[in-house]
C-alpha positions as semicolon CSV with decimal commas, in nm:
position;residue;x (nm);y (nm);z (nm)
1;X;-1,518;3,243;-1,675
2;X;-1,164;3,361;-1,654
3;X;-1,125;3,301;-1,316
4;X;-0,810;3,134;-1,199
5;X;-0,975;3,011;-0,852
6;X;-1,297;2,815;-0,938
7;X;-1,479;2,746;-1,252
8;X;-1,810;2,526;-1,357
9;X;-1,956;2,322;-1,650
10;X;-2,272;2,161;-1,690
11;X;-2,205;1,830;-1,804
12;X;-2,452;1,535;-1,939
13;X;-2,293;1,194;-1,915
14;X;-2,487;0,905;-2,160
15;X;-2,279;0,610;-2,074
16;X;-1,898;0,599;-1,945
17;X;-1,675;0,846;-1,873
18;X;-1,372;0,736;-1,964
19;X;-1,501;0,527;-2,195
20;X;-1,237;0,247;-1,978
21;X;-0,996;0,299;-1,745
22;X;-1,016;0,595;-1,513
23;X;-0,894;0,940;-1,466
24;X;-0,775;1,173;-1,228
25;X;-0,693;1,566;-1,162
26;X;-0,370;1,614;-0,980
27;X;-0,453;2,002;-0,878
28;X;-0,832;2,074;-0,850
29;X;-1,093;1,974;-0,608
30;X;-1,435;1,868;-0,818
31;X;-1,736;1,908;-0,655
32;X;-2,043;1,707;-0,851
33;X;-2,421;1,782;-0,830
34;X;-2,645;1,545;-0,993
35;X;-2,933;1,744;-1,160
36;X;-3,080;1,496;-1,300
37;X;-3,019;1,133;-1,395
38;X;-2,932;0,835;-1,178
39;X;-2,561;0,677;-1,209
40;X;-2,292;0,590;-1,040
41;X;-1,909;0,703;-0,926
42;X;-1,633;0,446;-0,855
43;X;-1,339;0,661;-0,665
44;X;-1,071;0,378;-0,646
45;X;-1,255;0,070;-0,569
46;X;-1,516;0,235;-0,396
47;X;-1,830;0,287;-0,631
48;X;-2,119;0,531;-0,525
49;X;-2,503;0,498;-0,640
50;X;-2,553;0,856;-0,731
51;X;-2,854;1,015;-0,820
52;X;-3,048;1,370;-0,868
53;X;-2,985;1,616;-0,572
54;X;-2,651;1,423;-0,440
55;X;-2,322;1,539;-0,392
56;X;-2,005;1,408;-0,392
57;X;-1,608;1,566;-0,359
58;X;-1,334;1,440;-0,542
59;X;-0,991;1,547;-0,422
60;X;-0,694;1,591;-0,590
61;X;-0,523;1,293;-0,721
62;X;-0,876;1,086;-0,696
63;X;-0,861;0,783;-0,951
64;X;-1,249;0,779;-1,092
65;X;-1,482;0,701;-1,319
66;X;-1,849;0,791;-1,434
67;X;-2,110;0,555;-1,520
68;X;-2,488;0,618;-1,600
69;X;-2,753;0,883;-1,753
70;X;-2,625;1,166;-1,534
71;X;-2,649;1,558;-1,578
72;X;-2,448;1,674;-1,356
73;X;-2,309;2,080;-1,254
74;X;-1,950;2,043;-1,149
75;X;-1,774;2,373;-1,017
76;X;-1,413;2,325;-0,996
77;X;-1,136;2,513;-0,749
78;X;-0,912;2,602;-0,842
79;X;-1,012;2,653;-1,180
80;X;-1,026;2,316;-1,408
81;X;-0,837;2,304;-1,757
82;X;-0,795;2,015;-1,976
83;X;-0,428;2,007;-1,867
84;X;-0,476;1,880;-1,521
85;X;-0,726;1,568;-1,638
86;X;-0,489;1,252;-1,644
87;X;-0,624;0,951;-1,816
88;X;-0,558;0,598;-1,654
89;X;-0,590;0,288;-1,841
């Protein structure tokens, strides 16, 4: 979009994301609207059942992962780049 304050992507999760381990964003909140899909999100050691039509806020510096069959819109402030995502192992 070119805007430094918030961005978006559609994304469509079969599986894990990461694959293992987790990852985190050190500068950006990440909001996350399931579309479609049922899943879950493990922030730390706390997992969440998600599913179409929830919501859920991760903050920076969040550890997480992704797990399910998930489409999910995720806008981003500020503004997301590959940069900021940290992978944990």
């Amino acid at each position: 979009m070119g805007d430094k304050d918030i961005n978006g992507a559609v994304i469509k999760l079969n599986g894990r994301y990461p694959e293992k381990g987790q990852v985190t964003n050190e500068v950006c909140k990440e909001l996350v609207f399931v579309v479609e899909g049922t899943g879950r999100l493990v922030v730390g050691n706390d997992i969440q059942e998600i599913q179409q039509g929830d919501l859920a806020l991760l903050l920076p510096g969040d550890k997480y992962y992704f797990e399910g069959q998930l489409t999910m819109f995720m806008p981003c402030s500020p503004a997301w780049y590959p940069g900021q995502h940290k992978k944990i192992d």
